[in-house]
C-alpha positions in Angstrom: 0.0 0.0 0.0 2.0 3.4 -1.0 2.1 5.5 1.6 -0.2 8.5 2.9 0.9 12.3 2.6 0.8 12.4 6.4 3.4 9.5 6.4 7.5 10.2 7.8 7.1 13.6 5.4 11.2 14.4 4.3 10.6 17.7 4.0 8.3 20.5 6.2 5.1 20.0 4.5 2.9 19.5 7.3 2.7 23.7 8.3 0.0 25.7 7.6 2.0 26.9 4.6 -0.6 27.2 1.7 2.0 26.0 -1.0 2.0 22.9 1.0 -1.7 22.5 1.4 -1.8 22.6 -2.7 0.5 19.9 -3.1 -0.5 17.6 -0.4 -4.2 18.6 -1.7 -3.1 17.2 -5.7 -1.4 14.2 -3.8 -4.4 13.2 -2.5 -6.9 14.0 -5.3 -4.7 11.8 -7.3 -5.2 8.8 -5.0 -1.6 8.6 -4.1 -1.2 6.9 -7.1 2.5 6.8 -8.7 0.6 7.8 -11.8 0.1 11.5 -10.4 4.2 12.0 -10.3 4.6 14.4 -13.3 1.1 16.6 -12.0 2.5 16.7 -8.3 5.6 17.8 -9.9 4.5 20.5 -11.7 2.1 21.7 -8.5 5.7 21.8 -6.6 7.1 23.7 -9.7 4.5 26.1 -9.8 4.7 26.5 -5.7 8.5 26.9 -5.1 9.5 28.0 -8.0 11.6 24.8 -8.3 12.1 21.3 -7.2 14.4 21.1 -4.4 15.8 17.6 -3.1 13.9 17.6 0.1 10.7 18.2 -1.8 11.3 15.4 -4.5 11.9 13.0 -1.8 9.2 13.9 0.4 7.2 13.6 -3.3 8.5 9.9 -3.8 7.6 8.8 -0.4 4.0 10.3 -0.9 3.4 8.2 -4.3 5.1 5.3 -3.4 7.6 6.0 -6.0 11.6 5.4 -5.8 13.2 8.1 -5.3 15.7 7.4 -8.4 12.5 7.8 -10.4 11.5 10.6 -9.3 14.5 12.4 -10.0 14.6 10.4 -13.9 12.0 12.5 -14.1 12.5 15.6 -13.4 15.7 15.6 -14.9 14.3 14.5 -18.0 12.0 17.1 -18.9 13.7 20.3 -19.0 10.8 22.3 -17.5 11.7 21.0 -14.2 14.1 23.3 -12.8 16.5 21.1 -9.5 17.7 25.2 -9.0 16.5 28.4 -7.5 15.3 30.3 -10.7 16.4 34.2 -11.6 13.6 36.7 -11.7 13.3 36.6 -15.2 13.6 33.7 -17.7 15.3 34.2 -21.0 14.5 31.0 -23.4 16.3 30.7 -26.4 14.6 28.0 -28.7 17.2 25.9 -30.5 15.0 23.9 -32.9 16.0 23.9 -36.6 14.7 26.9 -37.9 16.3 29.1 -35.0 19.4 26.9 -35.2 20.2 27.8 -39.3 18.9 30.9 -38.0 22.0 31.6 -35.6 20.6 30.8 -32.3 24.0 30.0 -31.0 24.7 33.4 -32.1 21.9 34.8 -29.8 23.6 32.1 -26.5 26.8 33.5 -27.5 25.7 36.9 -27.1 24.0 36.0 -23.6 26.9 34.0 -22.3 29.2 37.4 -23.0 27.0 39.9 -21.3 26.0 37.6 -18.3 28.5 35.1 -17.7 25.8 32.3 -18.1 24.7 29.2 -20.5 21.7 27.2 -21.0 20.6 25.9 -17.6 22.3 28.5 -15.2 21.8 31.8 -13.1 23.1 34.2 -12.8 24.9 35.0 -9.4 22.7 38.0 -8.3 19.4 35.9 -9.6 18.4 38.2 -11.7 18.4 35.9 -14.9 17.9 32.6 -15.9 18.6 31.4 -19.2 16.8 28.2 -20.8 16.9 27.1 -24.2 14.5 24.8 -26.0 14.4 22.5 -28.5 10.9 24.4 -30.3 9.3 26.9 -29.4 6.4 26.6 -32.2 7.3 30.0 -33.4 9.9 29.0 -36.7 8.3 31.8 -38.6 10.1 34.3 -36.2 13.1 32.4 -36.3 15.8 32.7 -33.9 13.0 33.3 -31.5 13.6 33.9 -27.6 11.2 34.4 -24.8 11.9 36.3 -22.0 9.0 36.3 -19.0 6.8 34.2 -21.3 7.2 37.5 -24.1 7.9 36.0 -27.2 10.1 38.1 -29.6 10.8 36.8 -33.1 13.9 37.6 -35.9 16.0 38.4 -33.1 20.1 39.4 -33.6 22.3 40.0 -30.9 21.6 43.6 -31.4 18.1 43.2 -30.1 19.0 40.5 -27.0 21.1 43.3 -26.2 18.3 45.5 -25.8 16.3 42.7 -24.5 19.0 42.1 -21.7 19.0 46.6 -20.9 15.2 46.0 -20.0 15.7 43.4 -18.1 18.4 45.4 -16.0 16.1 48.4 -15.9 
């Protein structure tokens, strides 16, 4: 029988913290069934921002789901994020038209003006940078999106400019 969400918790879930009450509340709806890990994921995501270690344990032992699973999982989609996130997002989508399109152009830029690449922050949080394999928007091509903004035909002209609002 896979264990309740009031069961040897791994993290602090049992406050009156209402990010808590959400993902024990999906947990539950969901039967505690191991089937529910990628929905109780995405609750955590949406909660904290990311999925820290405590959390995907305490998510494991709530499903009845190993814990190496759990974390095949999150690493595999890259939506999860195992980090603290930077205020803003910046995705760079990488699929074939943005690719012919320079794209790595566009990372390049980004890695010279804020000392990151895909999948890191930078050290005062302000920025994250993604990329992604499509973002369905190859007749903008190189796209990038930054807080859920798409802009299209970008250079590294305009992800300069892009990067000056973000600091403003």
């Amino acid at each position: 029988m896979p264990p309740t969400v009031t069961e040897t918790p791994t993290a602090a879930p049992m406050s009156d913290d209402k990010k808590w009450k959400m993902i024990d509340a999906r947990i539950r709806r969901r039967g505690n069934s191991p089937d529910a890990l990628i929905e109780v994921l995405h609750a955590v995501q949406e909660a904290f921002g990311y999925l820290e270690p405590d959390v995907l344990e305490y998510v494991g032992n709530a499903l009845g789901v190993p814990l190496s699973r759990v974390y095949g999982v999150a690493t595999f989609y890259s939506l999860f994020m195992l980090k603290p996130q930077g205020a803003h997002t910046v995705v760079v989508c990488t699929g074939t038209a943005c690719y012919i399109n320079h794209a790595s152009a566009l990372l390049g830029r980004i890695h010279e003006r804020l000392g990151i690449k895909p999948g890191e922050t930078t050290e005062d949080r302000n920025v994250s940078l993604l990329n992604a394999r499509c973002l369905g928007a190859c007749s903008l091509a190189p796209a990038v999106v930054i807080d859920g903004s798409v802009h299209g035909r970008c250079t590294p002209e305009t992800v300069d400019l892009l990067l000056e609002e973000l600091r403003a």
